[in-house]
C-alpha positions in Angstrom: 0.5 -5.1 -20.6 -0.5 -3.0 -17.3 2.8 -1.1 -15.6 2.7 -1.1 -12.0 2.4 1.7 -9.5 3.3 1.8 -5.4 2.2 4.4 -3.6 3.4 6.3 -0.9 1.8 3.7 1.5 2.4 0.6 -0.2 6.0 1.3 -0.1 6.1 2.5 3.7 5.1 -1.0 3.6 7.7 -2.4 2.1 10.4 -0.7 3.7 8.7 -1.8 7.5 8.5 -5.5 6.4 12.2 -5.5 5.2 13.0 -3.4 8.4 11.1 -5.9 10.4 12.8 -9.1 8.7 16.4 -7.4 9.3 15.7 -7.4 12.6 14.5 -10.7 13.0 16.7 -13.1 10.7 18.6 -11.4 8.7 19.7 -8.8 5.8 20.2 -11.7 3.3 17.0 -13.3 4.1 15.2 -10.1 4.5 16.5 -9.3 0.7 14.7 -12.2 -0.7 11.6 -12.0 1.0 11.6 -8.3 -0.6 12.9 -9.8 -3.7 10.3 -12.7 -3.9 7.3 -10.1 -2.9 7.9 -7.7 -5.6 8.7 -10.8 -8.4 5.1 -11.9 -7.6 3.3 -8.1 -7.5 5.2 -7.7 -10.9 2.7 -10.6 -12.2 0.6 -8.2 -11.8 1.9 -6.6 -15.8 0.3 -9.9 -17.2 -2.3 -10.8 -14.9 -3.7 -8.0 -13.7 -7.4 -9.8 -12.8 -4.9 -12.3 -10.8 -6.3 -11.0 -7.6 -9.8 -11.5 -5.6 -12.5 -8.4 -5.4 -12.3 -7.4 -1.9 -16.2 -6.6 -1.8 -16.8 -10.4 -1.8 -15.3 -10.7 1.8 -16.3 -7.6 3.4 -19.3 -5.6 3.5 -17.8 -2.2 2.3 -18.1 -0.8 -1.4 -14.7 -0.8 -2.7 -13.0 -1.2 -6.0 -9.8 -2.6 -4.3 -8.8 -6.7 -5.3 -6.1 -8.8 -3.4 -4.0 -11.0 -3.4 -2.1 -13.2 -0.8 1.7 -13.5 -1.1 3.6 -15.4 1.9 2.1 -13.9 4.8 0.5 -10.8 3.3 -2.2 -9.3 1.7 -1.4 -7.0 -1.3 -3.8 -4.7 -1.8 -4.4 -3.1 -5.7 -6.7 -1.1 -7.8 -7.1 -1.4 -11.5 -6.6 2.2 -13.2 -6.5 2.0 -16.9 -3.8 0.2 -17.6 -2.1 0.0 -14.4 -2.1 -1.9 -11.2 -2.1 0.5 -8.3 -0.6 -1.3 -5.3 -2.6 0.7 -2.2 -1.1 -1.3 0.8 0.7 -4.7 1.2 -0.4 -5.9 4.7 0.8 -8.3 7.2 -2.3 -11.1 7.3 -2.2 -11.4 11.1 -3.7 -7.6 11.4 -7.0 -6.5 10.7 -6.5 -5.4 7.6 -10.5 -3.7 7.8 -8.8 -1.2 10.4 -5.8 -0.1 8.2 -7.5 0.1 4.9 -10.9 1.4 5.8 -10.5 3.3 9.7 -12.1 1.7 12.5 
């Protein structure tokens, strides 16, 4: 079983998509979205090759996988036995700019 890990960015992240839902529905809904985001990253423990390479979509070397939940990407790294979760991005940005620079 892998153990999951956010870092610092992942969870600036999270905090600006719950921010963002607050302000445009509401706290209860913006809980659940949270909620339901982080019950499927935590699949991750199980299924841990449950995500995509990202090298078969872009042209850049890069170790990172992803995986689509709702309207974002989720962005990981396999490290031993845990699932590094580098950046969980809204799909309507480039997500090329953000992850790699322009």
């Amino acid at each position: 079983m892998y153990t999951i890990q956010f870092t610092p960015l992942a969870k600036e992240d999270l905090m600006k998509i719950k921010v963002y839902l607050e302000e445009e529905f509401d706290v209860k809904i913006a809980s659940e979205k949270i909620k339901q985001l982080l019950i499927s990253i935590k699949r991750f423990e199980a299924f841990p090759l449950i995500g995509r390479p990202l090298m078969n979509v872009i042209d850049i070397p890069t170790d990172y996988m992803y995986f689509v939940v709702d309207k974002n990407y989720v962005f990981y790294r396999l490290e031993q036995e845990t699932v590094k979760i580098i950046r969980i991005i809204d799909t309507r940005q480039i997500y090329i700019d953000i992850l790699f620079g322009e």
